[in-house]
Structure formats: C-alpha cells, structure tokens
N, C-alpha and C positions, 0 to 999 in steps of 0.2 A: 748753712746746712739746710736743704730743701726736706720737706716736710715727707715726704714718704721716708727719706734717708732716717730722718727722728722717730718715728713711728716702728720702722724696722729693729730700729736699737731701743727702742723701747720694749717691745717685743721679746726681744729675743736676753735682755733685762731680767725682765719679769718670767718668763719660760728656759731660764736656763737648764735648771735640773730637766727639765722634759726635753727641751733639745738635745744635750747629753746620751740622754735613753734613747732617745728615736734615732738620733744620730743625722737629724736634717730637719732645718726649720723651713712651715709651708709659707710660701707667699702670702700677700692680702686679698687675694682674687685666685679664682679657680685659674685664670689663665696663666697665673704665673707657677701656679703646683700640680704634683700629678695627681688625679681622683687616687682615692687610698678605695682598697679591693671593697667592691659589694660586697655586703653580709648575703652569706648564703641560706635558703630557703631550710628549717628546723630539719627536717626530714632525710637533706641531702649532708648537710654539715653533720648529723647524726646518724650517717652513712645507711640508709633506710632505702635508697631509692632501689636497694635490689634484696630487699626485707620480703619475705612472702604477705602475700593478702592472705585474710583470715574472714574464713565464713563460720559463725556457729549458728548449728541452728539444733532448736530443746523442743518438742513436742510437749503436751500437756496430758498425762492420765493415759499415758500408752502405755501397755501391757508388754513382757518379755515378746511372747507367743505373736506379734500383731502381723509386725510388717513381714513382708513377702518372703524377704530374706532369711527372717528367722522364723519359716518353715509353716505362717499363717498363711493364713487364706483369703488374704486383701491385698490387690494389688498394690504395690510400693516403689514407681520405678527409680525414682530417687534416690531412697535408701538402698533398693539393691545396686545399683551403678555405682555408690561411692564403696561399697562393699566389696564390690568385686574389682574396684579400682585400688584397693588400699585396704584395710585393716579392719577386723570387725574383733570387740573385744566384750568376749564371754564371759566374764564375771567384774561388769562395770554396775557400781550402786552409786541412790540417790540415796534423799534424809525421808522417805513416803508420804513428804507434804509440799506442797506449790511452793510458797514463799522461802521457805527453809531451803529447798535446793536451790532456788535461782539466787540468792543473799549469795549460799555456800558457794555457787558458778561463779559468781562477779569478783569476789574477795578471795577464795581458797583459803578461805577459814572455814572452821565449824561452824554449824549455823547459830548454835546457843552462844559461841561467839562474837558472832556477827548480829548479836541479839535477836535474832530470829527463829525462837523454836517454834513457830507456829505461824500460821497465816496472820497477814495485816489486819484480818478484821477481829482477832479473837486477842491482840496483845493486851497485856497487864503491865503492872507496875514493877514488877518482880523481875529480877536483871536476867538476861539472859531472851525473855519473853517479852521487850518490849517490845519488838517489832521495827526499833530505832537506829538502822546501822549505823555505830559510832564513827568520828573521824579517823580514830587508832586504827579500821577494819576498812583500808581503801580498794578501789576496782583496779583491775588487769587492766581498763581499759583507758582507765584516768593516765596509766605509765607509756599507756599506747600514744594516746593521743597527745601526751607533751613531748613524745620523741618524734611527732610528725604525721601518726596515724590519720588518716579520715575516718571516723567511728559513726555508725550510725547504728540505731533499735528500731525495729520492725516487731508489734506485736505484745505481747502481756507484758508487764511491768509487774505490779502485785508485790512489791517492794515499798511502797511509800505508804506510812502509814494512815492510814484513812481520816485522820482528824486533820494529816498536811495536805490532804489531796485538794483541794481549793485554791481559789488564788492568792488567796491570803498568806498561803505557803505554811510553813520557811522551804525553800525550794534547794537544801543541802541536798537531800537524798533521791531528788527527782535525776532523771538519767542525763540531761545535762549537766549535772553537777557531780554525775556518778562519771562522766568519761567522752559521754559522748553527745557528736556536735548535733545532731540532728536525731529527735523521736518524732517515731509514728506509730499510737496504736492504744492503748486502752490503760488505765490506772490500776482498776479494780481485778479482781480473780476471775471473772469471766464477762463476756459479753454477747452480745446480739450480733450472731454475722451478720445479718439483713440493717438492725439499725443499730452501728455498735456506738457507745461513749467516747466517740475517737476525741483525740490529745495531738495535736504537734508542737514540739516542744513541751510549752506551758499552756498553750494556749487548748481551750475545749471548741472544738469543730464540730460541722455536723457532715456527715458523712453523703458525697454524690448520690446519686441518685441510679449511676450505672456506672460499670467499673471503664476502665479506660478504653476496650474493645467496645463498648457499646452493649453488653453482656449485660444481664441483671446484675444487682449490686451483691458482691459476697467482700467480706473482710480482710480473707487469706489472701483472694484474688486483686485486690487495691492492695496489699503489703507487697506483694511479689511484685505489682507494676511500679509501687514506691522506690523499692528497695534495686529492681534492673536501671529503673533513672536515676538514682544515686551512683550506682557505680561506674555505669556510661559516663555520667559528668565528671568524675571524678577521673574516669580516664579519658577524657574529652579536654580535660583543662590540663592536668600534670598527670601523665602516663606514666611515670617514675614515683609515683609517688602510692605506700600503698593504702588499702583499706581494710578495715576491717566490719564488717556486718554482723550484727546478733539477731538472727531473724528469729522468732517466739510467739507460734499462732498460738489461738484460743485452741486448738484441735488439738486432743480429742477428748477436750472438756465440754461438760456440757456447755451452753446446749449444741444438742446432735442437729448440726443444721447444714444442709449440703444442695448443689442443686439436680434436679430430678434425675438427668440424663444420670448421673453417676451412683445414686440411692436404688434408680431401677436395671441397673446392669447386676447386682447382686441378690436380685429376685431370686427366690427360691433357697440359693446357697446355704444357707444356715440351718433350712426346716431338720435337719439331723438334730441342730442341738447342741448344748454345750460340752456335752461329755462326750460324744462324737469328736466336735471340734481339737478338742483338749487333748484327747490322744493321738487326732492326725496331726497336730501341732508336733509333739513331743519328736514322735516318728517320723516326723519331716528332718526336727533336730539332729536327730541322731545320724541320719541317712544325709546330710549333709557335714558331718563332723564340726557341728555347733559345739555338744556337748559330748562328755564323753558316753561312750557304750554301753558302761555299766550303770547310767543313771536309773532313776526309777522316778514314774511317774506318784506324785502323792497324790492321796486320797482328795475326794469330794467333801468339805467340812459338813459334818451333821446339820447344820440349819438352812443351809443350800438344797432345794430341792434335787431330785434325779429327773433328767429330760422326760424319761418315758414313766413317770407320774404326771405327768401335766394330761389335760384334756386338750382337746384339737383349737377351742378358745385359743388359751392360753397360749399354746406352740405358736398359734397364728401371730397372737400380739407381740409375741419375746423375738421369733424370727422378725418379722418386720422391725424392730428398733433394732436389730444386729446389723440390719441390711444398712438403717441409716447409718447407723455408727460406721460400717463398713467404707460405705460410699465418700463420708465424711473426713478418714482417716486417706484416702486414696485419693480428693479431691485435694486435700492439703499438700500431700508430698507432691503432686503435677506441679503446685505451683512453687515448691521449693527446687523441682526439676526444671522449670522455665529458669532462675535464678540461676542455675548449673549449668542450663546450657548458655547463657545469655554470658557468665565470665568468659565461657568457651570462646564463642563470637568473639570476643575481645583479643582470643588467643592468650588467656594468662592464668588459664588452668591450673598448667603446671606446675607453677609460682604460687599457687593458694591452695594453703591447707584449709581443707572441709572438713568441720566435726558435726556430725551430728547424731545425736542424743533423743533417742525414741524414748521419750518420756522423761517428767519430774517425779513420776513415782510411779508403784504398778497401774495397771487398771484400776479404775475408780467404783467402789461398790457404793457410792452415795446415792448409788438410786433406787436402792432399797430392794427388797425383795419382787415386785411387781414394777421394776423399772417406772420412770414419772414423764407425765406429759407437762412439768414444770418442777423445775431443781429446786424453785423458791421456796415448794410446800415441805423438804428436805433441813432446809434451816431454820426454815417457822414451826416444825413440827405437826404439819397440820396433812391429814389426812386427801385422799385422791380416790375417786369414783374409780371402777371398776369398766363402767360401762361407758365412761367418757373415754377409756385407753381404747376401748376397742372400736367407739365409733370412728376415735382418731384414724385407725391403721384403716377402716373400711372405706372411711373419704380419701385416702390415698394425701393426707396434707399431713402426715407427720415428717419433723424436716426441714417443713418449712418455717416461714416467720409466723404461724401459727401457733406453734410450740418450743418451749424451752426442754425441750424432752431430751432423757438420761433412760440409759438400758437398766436391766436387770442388774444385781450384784453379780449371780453366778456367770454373767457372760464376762464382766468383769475379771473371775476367777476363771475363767476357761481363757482367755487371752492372757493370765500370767502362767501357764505351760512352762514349765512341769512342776511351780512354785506352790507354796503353801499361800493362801490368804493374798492380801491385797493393800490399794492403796491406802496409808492411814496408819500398816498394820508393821511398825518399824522393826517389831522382834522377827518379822521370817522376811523370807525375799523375796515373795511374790509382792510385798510393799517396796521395796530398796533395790532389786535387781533391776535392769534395764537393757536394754539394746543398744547400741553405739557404737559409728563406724567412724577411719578416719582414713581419708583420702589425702596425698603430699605427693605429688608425683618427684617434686624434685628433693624430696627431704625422705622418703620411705619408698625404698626398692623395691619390699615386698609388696605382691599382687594377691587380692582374692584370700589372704589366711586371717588364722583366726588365733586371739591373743587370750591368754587365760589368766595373765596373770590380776591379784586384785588391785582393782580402781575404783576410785570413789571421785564425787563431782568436784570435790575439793582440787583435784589432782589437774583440773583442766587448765584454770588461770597459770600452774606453775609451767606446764607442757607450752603454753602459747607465750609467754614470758619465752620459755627457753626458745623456742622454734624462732623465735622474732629476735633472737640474740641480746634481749635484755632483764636486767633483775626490778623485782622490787624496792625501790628507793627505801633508806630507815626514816625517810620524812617525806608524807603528800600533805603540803597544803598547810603546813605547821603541825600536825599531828604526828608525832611520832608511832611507828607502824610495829603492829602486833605481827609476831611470825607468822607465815603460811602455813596450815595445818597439811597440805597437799604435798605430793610430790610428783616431779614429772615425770611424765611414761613416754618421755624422747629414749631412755635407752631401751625402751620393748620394740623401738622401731621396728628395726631389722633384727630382732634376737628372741626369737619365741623362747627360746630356754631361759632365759633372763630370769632372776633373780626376783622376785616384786621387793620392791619397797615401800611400800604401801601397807605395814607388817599387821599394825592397830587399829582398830574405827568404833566408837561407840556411835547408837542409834538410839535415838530418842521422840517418837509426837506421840503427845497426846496421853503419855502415858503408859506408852507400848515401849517397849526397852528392848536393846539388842546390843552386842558387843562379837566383834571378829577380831580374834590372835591368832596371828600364826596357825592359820589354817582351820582352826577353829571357831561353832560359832557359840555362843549361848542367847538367850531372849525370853524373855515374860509378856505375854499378851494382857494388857487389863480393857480396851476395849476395841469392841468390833463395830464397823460403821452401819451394818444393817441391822443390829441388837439395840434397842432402846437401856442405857443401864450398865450393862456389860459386868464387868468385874471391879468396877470402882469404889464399891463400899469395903473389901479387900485392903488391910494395910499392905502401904507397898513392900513391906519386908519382907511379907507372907507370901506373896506373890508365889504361882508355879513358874518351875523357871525349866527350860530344854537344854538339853544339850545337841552339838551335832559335831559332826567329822567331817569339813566340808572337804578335806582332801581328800577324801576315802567316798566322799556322800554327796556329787556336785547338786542334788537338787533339794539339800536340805529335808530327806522321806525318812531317816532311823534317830530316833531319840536315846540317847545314852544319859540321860539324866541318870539313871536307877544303878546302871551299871559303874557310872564313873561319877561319885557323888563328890570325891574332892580337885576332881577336874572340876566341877560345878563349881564347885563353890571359890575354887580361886576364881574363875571366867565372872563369877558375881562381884565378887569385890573391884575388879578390876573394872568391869564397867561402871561402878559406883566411882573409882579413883577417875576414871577416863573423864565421865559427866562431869564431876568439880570442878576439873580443870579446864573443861573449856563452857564452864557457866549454867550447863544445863540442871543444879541443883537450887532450889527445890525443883521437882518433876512437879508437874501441874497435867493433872488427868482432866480437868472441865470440858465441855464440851460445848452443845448449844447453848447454852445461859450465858456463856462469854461474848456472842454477839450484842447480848446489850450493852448501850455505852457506857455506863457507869463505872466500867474497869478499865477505862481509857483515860488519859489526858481528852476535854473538853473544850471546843471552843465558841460554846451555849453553856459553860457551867456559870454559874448563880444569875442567867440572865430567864424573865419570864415575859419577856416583849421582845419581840422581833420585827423588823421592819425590811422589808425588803421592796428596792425598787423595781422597777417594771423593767424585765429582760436579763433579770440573775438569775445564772445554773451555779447551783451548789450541788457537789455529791452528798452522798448520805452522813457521812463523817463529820460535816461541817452544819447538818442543821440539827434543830432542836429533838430530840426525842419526843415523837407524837402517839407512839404504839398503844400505851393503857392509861392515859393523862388526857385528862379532859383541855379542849380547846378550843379558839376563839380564828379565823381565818377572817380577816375585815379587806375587803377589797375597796380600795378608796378608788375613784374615777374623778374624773372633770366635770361630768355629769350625763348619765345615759340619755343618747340617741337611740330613736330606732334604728333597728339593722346593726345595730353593735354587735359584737359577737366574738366568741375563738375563748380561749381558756387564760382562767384567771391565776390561778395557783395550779401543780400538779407534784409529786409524787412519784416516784418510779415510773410504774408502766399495767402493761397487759398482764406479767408474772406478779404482780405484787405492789397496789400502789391507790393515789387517790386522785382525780381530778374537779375540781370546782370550775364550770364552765356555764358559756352562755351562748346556745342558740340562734339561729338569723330570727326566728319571734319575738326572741325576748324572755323564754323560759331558764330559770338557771338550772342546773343538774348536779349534784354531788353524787359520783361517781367510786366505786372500791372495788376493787382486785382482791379478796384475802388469800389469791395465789391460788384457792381449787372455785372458789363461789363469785361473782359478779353481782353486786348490788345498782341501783340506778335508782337513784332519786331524783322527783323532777318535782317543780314548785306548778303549785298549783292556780298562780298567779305569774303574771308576766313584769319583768321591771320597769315601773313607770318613768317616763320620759324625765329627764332630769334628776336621778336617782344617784347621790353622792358617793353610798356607803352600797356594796352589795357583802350580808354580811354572814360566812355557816356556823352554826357553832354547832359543835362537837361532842356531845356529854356522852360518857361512859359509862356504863352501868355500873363497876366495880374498879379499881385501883390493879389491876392483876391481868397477866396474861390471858390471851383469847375473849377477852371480853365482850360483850355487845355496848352499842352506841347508838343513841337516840341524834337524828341531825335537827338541824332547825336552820330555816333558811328565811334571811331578813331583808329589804330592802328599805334603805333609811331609818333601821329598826322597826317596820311591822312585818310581820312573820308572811311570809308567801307560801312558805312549804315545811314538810318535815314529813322524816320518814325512819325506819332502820336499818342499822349492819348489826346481824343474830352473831358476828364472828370476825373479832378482829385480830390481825396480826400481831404474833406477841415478841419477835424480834428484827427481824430486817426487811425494808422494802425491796432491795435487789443490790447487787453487787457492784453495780457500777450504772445504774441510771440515776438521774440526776433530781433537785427540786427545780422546776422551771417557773418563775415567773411572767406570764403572761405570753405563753409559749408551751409549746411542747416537741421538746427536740429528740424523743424518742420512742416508746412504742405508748401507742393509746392505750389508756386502762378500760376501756371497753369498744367494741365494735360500732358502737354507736355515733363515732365522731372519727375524723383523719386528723393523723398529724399533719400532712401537709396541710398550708393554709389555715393550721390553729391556733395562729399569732391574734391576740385581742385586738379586733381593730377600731377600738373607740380610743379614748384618752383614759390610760391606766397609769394612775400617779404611784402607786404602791401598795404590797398587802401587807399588811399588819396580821403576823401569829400570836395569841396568848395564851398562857396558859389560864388556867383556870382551877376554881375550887370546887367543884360542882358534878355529882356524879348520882347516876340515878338510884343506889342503892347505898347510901351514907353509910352504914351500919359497916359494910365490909372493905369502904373504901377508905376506912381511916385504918 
C-alpha cells in the first residue's frame, strides 16, 4: 500500500463523523479538492449592502427660533434644504445640557441612565451623575458597526469623562470604543475654532495651519473636509457598503468664532434688538405653519432687560456679538451643506437618511447678562470690564481668535421664540425644545411637512436602528443591555396623524425639573444661568412647580398651577417616580463649585510630586490642581546655552492659564491669564550659562478661591525675579486646552510670545510640579 493510499485512510479514520456531515472528504492538496465558498464581507452577509447611509448631525446651544427655516433671521441653507426635502418636527426635545443629550443620542437611554445628568466636567460620585457611561448603556453605533457600518465622528465628544481624557485612558468610553472606526474633533465641551485641542482617534494632534482649500484655518471647516474624504473613500473602496457619519461642531457654543466675510454680511441686522427679533421669529412660525395659530408668544423674564432700555453703547455691543453669533451659526450649516451636497455628487442621497438636530439644548444664557469676551470668566466666576467689550466691537476683532466671546443671555432668550427661558433651564422648553429635520428620500414620501408629534433625543438611536433594519442586541461586548428609553418615530413618517408614542419624559439638570404626560407639562425652576444663587437654598419639596396644557397651549405661555391643583400634584409625583427610575435621584442642584476636582475620581489623588517629561500634553482632568495651592514648577535642563529659548511648562491659554518661558536673551517670564486680567512677570536677571534648575515657585496668599500669589523665579536656586498675580483663578483653566511641556500647542496666555516656534529649544530633561506648604498669609491658609 503506497503512502498516500495510508494517509488517505488514515484520514478519513480519524474524520469520519465529519465526513458523514459534510458528505465528501477534501483531498491533501488544494489541487485535488474544490475551494469551499469565500466568507463573505460582514456587511454584505448581513444583507447591508442596500442599508441606507446615515448622516446625523447635532448643533450645540441652538435656539428653537435660530435657523432660517424655523422663521430666524440667519441664514441656514442646509437645514432649510433637508426641511424642505423631508420632515421637520415641531415639538422635538433635548435634556438642556451638552453632555446629557449627546449620552442620551448615542444610547437612547435617559441620560441619568446613562449616568450623565450633567456635563463631564461637573460629575460626582452619586450614581446617575458620574458622568461614566456604563457597559449595560451601549451606542446605536457600536450595533452599526459590527453589522458592517463604516462609523465615523466629526466634532464635540464631551462624553468622556475628564479625569479619562489622557493617554493614560481607560479608553472604554472614548468613541472608538463607543462604535466608531474613525474620530476627528475635540474631547472637552468647547473649543478654539482657530487653535482647537483636536484628537484623532486617541491620539492629540495639533491642528494645520490652513484648511484643505488653502483658506485660514477654521474647525467646522477641517470637519467638513475630514468628514467629504471619509465618505468618498468609503465609496471609492466598497460602494455597497454603507456609512454612517455623526458630524457635531462646536457651533453655536461659545466661543462665537466665525470668519469675517460671514460675521459682516449681518451688519446692522440685529440693531432692532431682541424683542424685535423674538416676535418676528414667532410670526415667521406661525405664517409658515411651524406652529400652531393660536400659540402665544411668552413674556420677556423680569431680569432680562427690554431692547429700548439700553443706551446706544450698549445696543452697539449686544448687536455686534448677535451679528457674530449670527455669522457663526450660518458658517457651520455652509459646511454641513458641502457634506450634502458632496453625498449628492456621489449620487446616494436618496439611500441616506439626514437627521439633523439644531441643537443639544435651547440657546445658551451662559454669557450672562452683558454677554463676555471670554466664556472662562463664566466658570471662574470672575468679573469682565465693560469698557474692554466695547473696545472689542470698535477694533472690529471680535470673532476672531482674539476672543472666546458669548452673546447676551437675552439674545439667547430671543432665539428660543416663542419659549419660556433657556439652555440649563430643563422645567420650560425654551431649555429642552429644539428644531430637527429629517430627510429619507427613499424611506419618507412626504415633502416639506411638519411632524408634531412628541420626540425626545432618546428616540433617535431606536428610529436609525429601525430605519437600518436592526435591533439592539441583549448583549454588547458582555454587558448585558438596559432597555431603550426611546421610541422610534419610523411610524410618523408618512402619518402626520400618528399617534405619539413617546407618551412620558421626565427632565432634569441642575436642578431644574420638568415632567411631560400625555400632553401635559408640569416643571419647577430652582436655577437660572445668569442669577448668581438662584432658588437653591429652597427645599426641593417646597419648590414652585407650573402647570401647562401643552395640547391646548403649544408654546408653554398659561399656567394652571392654581386652577388645577391635583392635576399638579399628580404631574409631581410622577416626575419624582419617572426620576428614580432612570437614576436621576438624589437631584444635585451644585453648580460652579462642582468644577473643582475634588468630587471626581483623581489621577493626582495623594500624589504631591510630579514629574513630567519634556513634550507631554495632559488635559486639565489628568493634572494636579494648582488654582489656590501653593507650588514648586522646577524646570531641569542639561544646562543653559545662550540663545536657548521657547516655553518651559504652560497651562491652558489666552482664556485662562499660565506659562513659565524663556526668551532668545535669556530672561525667564511667568506669565497668567485669570481670564479678564494678564499678569507678565519677567526676571530681572538673565540665566546664567550652564544653568541646571530654572525654578517658579508659586506661593499663595491664602488657601481659598481668588486668591493672590507672590512668584519667585530661581536659577540654580538664586532668585532672579519675583513678582505678583492680585487675582487667581479659583476653578478651571479652560475646557479643553491642554498642560504642555516644553511646548505650547495651543493658544498663548499672552501676546507677548507665539505659539508657533515655542518649542524649548535647548535640552529640557523634565519639569518637576510640587506642592508646597507655604502661603503668604498662614493665619487663613490653615
């Protein structure tokens, strides 16, 4: 017997049971058996390849009243085009806070949920409020992407919570591990169109220097060119195969940054004002059948000024930051219309449902009553000249990368037309209502109408589930999966008369409580974002609570509290049952004091030395708290050269921040931003040649917010310089700029030095931070 004959029956010996099943045993060589079928590509075996593409795209801090379409006075051709191509739906709400609604978009769950009743910079310990979405609470897009999707993110995240934003990670809830293949765009709650904290992937980039046309560099306008070459590639490689895009600018959060051509085409437009504005909003609605006819416009809240109280100052500064915001808001949609038209080009329109979502909450009153030429002095609590807003508007650089500048509150309340209050503000709907159109050529008949029934952002993930023909799994990733609190609004497609199913929704930030049944609303206000205080010393029990008829009353304007006191009071209980059950109890009303990190998980807790090498970016979340704590900054070198020079350690930026730098002389400088004032310290000695240690220390006057701080600036330890900060920052350097070691990759914290070219360029071993025990006023610092 010849040796393959052996082998053969050896074979087929030992594989009988399998021979059996298969019903043919393969040869020993390809040549003798036939290829058994290619495995087919996930997406095509998962019968996807005639799945619709999916565009969402969420604005930030847009107002009901904004876009063009719904009856404002800023141009919007993007949103009007999908609006008049498909669906626009009239009573669609968010949760009236950034992070909370995009949790609640990704998961369609409640955001207290999805543990996110509140922004990532402000979580606690307390469940519901860490800010930590659980594995139980997985993405729409995590179910996309293992059935074949191509998933990418353009734009805010503001999901991850700030002590994991570092490399250090853990990188669970970063947006590759939330669904999708490919991020492009910024960590933190807002950033610098001009120099933003960009991210791809994991990785921290620093942002070109001009956008892909050769154009000055803007943020929106590098997402939109990121986001058209994503999807060209993706139908450049497998045509069949589809995508889906979450595009999510910074716009129209602060800061107001747009570029000129578009901030000066709405010259003048505004000088009427915001009560002007606000009724031609309303009137626009009505005469387009937005809303219905018997609405009524609500009053102007008492601590909002009236337009024609203002002196001609005044009108001049408020018009101009409208014009930017205007410009700003009109700038973003162009480039979410290149995005539109660019699927177009592709020819696969039809096949892609467009959702997009004018806003995560109402307008944004965080810029207080006299609007700011810096958001930073907003979260630090710290005061803004008068006569700096106005030089701003008279040099014509507000806008630009000069300011982090935020409008008035009340222009804020004039773009939520015909709503009560604002973003923040989760009891009325000028916080929680929003704008939102949805385009499906091939999946929605209807053209140009308008849908009423209620929606909430929860409801999206289950609508693009369904539209894409698939469920949520009871298992991602090992985690067994908490229901969807959403439901889809596929049957309001084609059926304006439809039924909502969307019957219940409590509301919750900050404090502010609101609850819709069956047509019905009720809500308690406990604080407002331009009131220092508010109603928080208030037990929440005692709380005043409204009523409204919203079937009877679309714009939330007649209070039946008085009239219908046990309609109330069930609407109360029931928002107390709704909250437990998806985690939002205890309510946590805190406000600024929750930006310091001590009500976070830590990853500086019990450490009072830090070393950092030369070319680490940390965001704020991962380094030590420096704000009213005396400290030690030791810059070790190899040994100063002349001509050495560029920055040694740094701090945020221009909004809010510190840099320790050294000159082409040889002078070092300790530099501070406290967001309204600019300090510059310079030594009054230069560092002598072969200089190991360059070293600041720090000391604080007191242990306490706002403090003052005496510097001292050493070389090899003898003192070269010293000087003071009358006024320090008492909670956050900036939302998303970074500590830079021996670098600076984002905006200077004063005019006096470029970022470009302020990389150290002698030999920088490492700086050493410490704390310290030492404060100029003992008495009060203990």
């Amino acid at each position: 017997m010849n040796l393959r004959k052996k082998i053969r029956i050896a074979l087929l010996s030992a594989l009988l049971p399998v021979a059996v099943q298969a019903q043919t045993v393969k040869g020993l060589t390809v040549h003798e058996s036939e290829d058994s079928p290619t495995k087919q590509l996930n997406f095509r075996a998962n019968k996807l390849d005639e799945a619709p593409n999916i565009v969402l795209v969420l604005l930030d801090d847009v107002g009901y009243a904004q876009m063009g379409h719904m009856g404002g006075q800023i141009e919007t051709p993007a949103f009007d085009q999908i609006a008049d191509k498909g669906l626009t739906y009239s009573r669609f709400h968010t949760t009236a806070l950034c992070s909370p609604t995009r949790a609640a978009l990704l998961t369609g769950r409640n955001h207290h949920t999805a543990e996110t009743g509140i922004i990532m910079e402000l979580g606690t310990g307390n469940s519901g409020y860490t800010t930590e979405i659980p594995g139980e609470v997985g993405s729409f897009a995590k179910v996309l992407q293992e059935k074949g999707y191509s998933t990418s993110w353009y734009g805010k995240n503001h999901n991850v919570p700030n002590w994991e934003a570092s490399f250090t990670g853990p990188f669970n809830r970063w947006p590759n591990e939330l669904g999708f293949d490919y991020f492009y765009g910024f960590i933190g709650g807002d950033t610098d169109q001009y120099h933003p904290a960009l991210v791809e992937d994991r990785k921290r980039i620093v942002a070109p220097e001009t956008n892909a046309d050769g154009s000055p560099y803007h943020l929106t306008t590098d997402m939109a060119d990121q986001a058209i070459n994503y999807v060209q590639s993706v139908n450049a490689v497998a045509p069949d195969k589809p995508f889906f895009v979450y595009f999510a600018p910074g716009a129209a959060h602060a800061p107001h940054q747009a570029p000129a051509e578009y901030v000066e085409k709405y010259k003048g437009k505004f000088d009427s004002g915001w009560d002007v504005y606000r009724e031609q909003a309303f009137n626009n609605m009505k005469s387009k059948g937005l809303i219905p006819a018997d609405s009524e416009l609500t009053p102007r809240p008492e601590s909002l000024p009236a337009w024609d109280s203002l002196n001609e100052e005044q009108k001049m500064v408020y018009a101009r930051m409208m014009e930017v915001f205007a410009g700003f808001t009109e700038h973003t949609d162009v480039q979410i219309k290149r995005l539109y038209d660019a699927i177009g080009e592709m020819g696969k329109l039809d096949n892609t449902i467009f959702i997009y979502i004018a806003g995560d909450n109402g307008g944004s009153a965080e810029g207080g009553q006299e609007g700011m030429l810096n958001e930073m002095t907003f979260f630090n609590g710290m005061p803004e000249k008068w006569e700096d807003k106005v030089a701003a508007v008279k040099s014509n650089r507000l806008g630009t990368e000069d300011y982090f500048n935020h409008m008035p509150a009340a222009w804020a309340w004039a773009v939520n037309s015909p709503y009560q209050w604002t973003k923040q503000i989760a009891s009325h709907l000028g916080g929680v209502r929003n704008a939102m159109t949805i385009s499906y050529p091939n999946g929605i008949e209807s053209r140009g109408e308008v849908r009423s029934q209620f929606t909430h952002i929860t409801d999206i993930a289950p609508t693009i589930l369904e539209v894409a023909g698939l469920e949520m799994p009871k298992e991602i990733d090992g985690y067994t999966q908490t229901p969807i609190d959403g439901t889809s609004m596929v049957y309001s497609f084609d059926n304006e008369e439809a039924p909502e199913t969307h019957t219940t929704q409590y509301f919750e930030i900050g404090g502010n409580m609101g609850i819709y049944h069956d047509g019905w609303w009720a809500g308690a206000m406990r604080n407002i974002p331009w009131v220092s205080g508010s109603t928080a010393h208030v037990e929440i029990t005692d709380m005043k609570w409204e009523l409204y008829n919203l079937s009877e009353d679309f714009s939330q304007s007649r209070d039946l509290a008085e009239e219908m006191p046990e309609k109330l009071e069930y609407m109360k209980y029931l928002f107390f049952a709704e909250a437990s059950k998806a985690n939002a109890l205890p309510i946590d009303d805190r406000r600024t004091e929750r930006f310091r990190s001590s009500y976070r998980p830590s990853l500086t807790a019990g450490q009072t030395v830090f070393n950092y090498p030369n070319g680490l970016r940390l965001p704020e979340g991962a380094t030590p708290f420096l704000k009213f704590i005396s400290h030690t900054m030791d810059a070790q070198l190899e040994g100063y050269k002349k001509g050495d020079q560029g920055v040694l350690i740094t701090q945020g930026g221009r909004f809010g921040g510190f840099v320790v730098r050294v000159d082409k002389a040889g002078y070092v400088y300790y530099e501070y931003s406290n967001t309204s004032d600019v300090y510059s310290i310079k030594t009054t000695a230069k560092i002598p040649a072969g200089t190991k240690n360059v070293t600041t220390k720090v000391v604080m006057d007191d242990k306490k917010p706002y403090t003052a701080s005496t510097i001292k600036i050493y070389a090899d330890g003898k003192k070269i310089g010293e000087g003071r900060v009358e006024k320090t920052i008492p909670n956050l350097f900036s939302l998303d700029e970074t500590m830079d070691i021996g670098q600076d990759t984002g905006t200077p914290v004063t005019n006096n030095y470029s970022v470009k070219g302020s990389d150290y360029s002698g030999l920088l071993k490492m700086v050493k931070v410490s704390f310290i025990n030492e404060y100029g006023n003992e008495a009060n610092a203990k």
